[in-house]
C-alpha positions as CSV (number, residue, x, y, z in Angstrom):
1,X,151.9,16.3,27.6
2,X,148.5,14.8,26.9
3,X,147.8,17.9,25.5
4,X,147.6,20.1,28.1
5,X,149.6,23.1,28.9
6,X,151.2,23.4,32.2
7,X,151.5,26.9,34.0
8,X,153.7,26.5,36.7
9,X,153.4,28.1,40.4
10,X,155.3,32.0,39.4
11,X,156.2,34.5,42.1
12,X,153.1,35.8,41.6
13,X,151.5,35.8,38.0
14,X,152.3,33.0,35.4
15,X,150.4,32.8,32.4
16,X,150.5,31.8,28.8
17,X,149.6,34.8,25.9
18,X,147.9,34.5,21.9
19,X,150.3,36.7,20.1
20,X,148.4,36.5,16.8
21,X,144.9,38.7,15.6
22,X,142.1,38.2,18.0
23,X,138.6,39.0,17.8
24,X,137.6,42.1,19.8
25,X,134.0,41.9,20.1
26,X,131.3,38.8,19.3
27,X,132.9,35.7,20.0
28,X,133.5,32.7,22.3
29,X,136.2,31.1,24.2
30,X,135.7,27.6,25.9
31,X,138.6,25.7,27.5
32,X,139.2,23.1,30.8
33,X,141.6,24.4,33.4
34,X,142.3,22.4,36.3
35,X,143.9,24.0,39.6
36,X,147.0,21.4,40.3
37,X,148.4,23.1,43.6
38,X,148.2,26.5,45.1
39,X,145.4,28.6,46.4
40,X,144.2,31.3,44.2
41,X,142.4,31.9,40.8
42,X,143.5,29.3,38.1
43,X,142.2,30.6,35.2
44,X,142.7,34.3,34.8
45,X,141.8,34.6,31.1
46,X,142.3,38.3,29.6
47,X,140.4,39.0,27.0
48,X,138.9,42.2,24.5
49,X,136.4,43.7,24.7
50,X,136.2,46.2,22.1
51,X,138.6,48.6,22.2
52,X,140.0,47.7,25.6
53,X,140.2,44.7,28.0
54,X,139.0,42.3,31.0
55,X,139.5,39.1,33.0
56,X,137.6,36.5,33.6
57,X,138.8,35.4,37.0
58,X,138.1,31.7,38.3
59,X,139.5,30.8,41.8
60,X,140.3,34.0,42.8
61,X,141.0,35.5,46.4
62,X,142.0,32.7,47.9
63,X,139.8,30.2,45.9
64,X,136.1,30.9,45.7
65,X,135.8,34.3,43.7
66,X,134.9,34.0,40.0
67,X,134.1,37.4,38.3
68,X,135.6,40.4,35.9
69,X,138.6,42.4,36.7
70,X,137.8,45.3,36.4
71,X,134.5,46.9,36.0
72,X,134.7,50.7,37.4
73,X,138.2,49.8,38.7
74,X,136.9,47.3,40.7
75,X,138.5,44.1,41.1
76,X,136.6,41.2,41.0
77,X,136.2,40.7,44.6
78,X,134.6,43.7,45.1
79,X,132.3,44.3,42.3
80,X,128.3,43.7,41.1
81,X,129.8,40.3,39.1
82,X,131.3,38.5,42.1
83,X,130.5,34.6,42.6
84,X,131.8,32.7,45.1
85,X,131.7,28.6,43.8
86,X,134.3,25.6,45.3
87,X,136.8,24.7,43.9
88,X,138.5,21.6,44.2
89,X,142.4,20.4,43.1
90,X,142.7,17.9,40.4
91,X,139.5,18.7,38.9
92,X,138.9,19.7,35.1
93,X,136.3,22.6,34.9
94,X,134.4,23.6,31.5
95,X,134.9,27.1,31.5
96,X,133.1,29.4,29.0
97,X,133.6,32.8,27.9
98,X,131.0,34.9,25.6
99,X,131.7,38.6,24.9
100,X,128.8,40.2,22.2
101,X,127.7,44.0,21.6
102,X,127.0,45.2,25.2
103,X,127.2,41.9,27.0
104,X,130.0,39.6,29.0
105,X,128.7,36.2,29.9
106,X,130.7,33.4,31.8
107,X,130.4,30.2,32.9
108,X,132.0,27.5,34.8
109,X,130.4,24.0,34.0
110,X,127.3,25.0,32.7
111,X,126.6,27.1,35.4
112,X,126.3,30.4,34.1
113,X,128.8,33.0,37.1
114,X,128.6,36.3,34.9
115,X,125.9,38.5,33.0
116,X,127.2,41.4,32.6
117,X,125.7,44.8,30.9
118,X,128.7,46.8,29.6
119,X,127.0,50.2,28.8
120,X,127.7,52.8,31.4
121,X,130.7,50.8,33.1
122,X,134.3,51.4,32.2
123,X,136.4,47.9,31.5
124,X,139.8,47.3,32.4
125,X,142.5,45.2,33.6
126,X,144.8,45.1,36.5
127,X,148.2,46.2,35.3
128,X,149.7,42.5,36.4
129,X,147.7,41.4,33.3
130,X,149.0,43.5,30.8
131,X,151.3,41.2,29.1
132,X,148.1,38.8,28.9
133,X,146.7,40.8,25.7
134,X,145.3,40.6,23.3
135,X,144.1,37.4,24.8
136,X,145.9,34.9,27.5
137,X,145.3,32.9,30.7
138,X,147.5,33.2,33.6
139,X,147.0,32.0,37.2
140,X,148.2,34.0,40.6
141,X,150.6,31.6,43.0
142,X,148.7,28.7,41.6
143,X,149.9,25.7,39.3
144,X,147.1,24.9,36.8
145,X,146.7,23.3,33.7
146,X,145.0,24.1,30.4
147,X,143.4,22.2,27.8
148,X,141.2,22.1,24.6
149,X,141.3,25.7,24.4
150,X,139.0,26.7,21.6
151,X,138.2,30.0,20.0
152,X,134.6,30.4,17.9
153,X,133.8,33.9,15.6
154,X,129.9,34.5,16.1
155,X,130.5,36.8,13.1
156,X,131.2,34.4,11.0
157,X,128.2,31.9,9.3
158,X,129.8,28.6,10.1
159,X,130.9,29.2,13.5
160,X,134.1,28.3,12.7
161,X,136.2,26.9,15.5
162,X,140.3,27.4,16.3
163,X,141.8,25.1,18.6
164,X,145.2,26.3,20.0
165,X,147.0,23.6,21.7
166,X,150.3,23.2,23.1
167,X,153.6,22.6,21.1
168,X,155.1,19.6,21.7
């Protein structure tokens, strides 16, 4: 409705997954999430990067953390890219994801929360994630909602831009 996707409050994890091809390396993902109810990360967005995987966590233990799960099999809240920032209910957030040759960057607004060097760390997910790849967003005991989810190739000259949007 209105465009946006609704990821109800799960057990735990609840999410929504791209089952088509998917860049692995140099592009961008930009959406608004919004956390409706609930406590914890809102936007959980798993993503490639290379040959393997990460998430971009926003809301996370209990609220503030934003920051990549994993990096040296640490979780967000306990590695060198943890943020803390407030985050309020019923609020859309512009939240940006680059990953490029040897680099993860993220941001919520246009506050930049992650610069992250890849070279020397080992990426991963949390196994609750799994069924998030190649790319998906899920939140943890947290309804959310999703909108103007856009995908952009830096590969490619024009910069072209996919929108997935919800099925009505």
């Amino acid at each position: 409705t209105d465009g946006k996707i609704v990821v109800g409050m799960g057990d735990w994890l609840t999410g929504i997954t791209w089952n088509g091809e998917f860049p692995q390396m140099n592009y961008e993902v930009s959406l608004e999430a919004m956390k409706m109810s609930g406590n914890d990360f809102f936007c959980g967005m798993t993503f490639p990067v290379d040959s393997t995987y990460c998430s971009f966590i926003v809301g996370g233990w209990g609220g503030p953390v934003v920051g990549l799960s994993t990096i040296d099999d640490r979780d967000a809240s306990e590695n060198s890219t943890k943020t803390l920032k407030r985050f309020e209910k019923d609020v859309w957030y512009a939240i940006r994801l680059r990953v490029t040759p040897g680099k993860i960057e993220g941001w919520v607004d246009d506050e930049k929360m992650v610069d992250f060097a890849t070279a020397g760390h080992k990426i991963g997910i949390r196994p609750e994630v799994s069924l998030s790849s190649p790319f998906g967003i899920a939140s943890w005991i947290t309804t959310s909602a999703l909108r103007n989810i856009r995908l952009k190739n830096l590969d490619k000259k024009d910069h072209s831009v996919a929108h997935i949007r919800a099925r009505e």
